[in-house]
N, C-alpha and C positions, 0 to 999 in steps of 0.2 A: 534121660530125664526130660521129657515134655515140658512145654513151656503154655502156661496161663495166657491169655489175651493179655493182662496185666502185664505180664513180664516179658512177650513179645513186642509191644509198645516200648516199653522203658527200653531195652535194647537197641532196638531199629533205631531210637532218637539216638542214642548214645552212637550209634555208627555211624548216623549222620552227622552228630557234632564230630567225630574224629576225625572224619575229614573237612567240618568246616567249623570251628569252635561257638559256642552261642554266643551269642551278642543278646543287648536285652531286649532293643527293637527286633531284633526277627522272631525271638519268644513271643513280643506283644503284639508281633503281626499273625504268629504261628496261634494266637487264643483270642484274636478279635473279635471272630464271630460269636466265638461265647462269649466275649463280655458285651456285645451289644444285644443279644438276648436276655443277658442278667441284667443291662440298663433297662431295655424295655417292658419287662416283665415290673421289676422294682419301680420304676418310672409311672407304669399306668398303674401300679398299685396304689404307690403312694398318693395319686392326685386323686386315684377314685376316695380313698378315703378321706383326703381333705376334699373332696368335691360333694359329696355324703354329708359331711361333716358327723364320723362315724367320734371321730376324734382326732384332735389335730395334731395331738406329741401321736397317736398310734402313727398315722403320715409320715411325720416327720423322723419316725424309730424306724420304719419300714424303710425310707429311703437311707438310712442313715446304715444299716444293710445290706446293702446293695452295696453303697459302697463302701462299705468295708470288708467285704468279701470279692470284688477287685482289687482293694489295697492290699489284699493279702497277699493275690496272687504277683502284683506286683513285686512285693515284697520278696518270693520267692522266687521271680528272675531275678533279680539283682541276686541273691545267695546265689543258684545258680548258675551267673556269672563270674561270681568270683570263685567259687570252690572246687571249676570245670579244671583250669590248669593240671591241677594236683592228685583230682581223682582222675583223669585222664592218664596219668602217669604210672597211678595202682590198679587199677582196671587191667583184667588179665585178658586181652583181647582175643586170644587165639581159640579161649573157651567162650567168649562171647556171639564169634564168629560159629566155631564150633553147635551152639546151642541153636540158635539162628536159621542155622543149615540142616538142623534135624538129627545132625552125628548125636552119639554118647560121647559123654562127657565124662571120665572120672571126677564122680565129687567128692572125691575124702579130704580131708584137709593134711592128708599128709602128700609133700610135694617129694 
């Protein structure tokens, strides 16, 4: 079974956290550069349009976007920081590895 860009990503991370578990600061160091891309992007938006004065709540809803879609993400290291213990533990490694490495994998759900 092939694996997706998508689902090569999520794995590799997952095999990185196994041998070194996530923490939230290496998440938020691990997506800084995109959140100072989504700051500066929302950042000149926002002032162009208060600077325009296209409208001033439009500015202020633009910036208000920005950051809440860094809150978010924030939001989602801390979950996964706390939920890494436990799925770490059901995470069937060997077909993880397996997948990884290009073998087949049985996927039926009977063990």
């Amino acid at each position: 079974m092939p694996l997706t860009a998508l689902q090569r990503t999520a794995f590799e991370s997952y095999r990185t956290f196994r041998e070194s578990p996530p923490t939230f600061w290496r998440l938020m160091a691990h997506a800084s550069r995109g959140f100072a891309i989504v700051f500066i992007i929302f950042s000149l938006g926002s002032i162009l349009l208060l600077y325009l004065e296209v409208s001033e709540s439009a500015g202020w809803f633009y910036a208000g976007l920005g950051v809440g879609l860094i809150w978010s993400n924030i939001k989602y290291f801390r979950f996964t920081v706390r939920i890494w213990p436990v799925l770490a533990r059901v995470l069937d490694w060997q077909k993880i590895d397996d997948l990884l490495d290009g073998n087949e994998v049985d996927d039926s759900w009977e063990d």
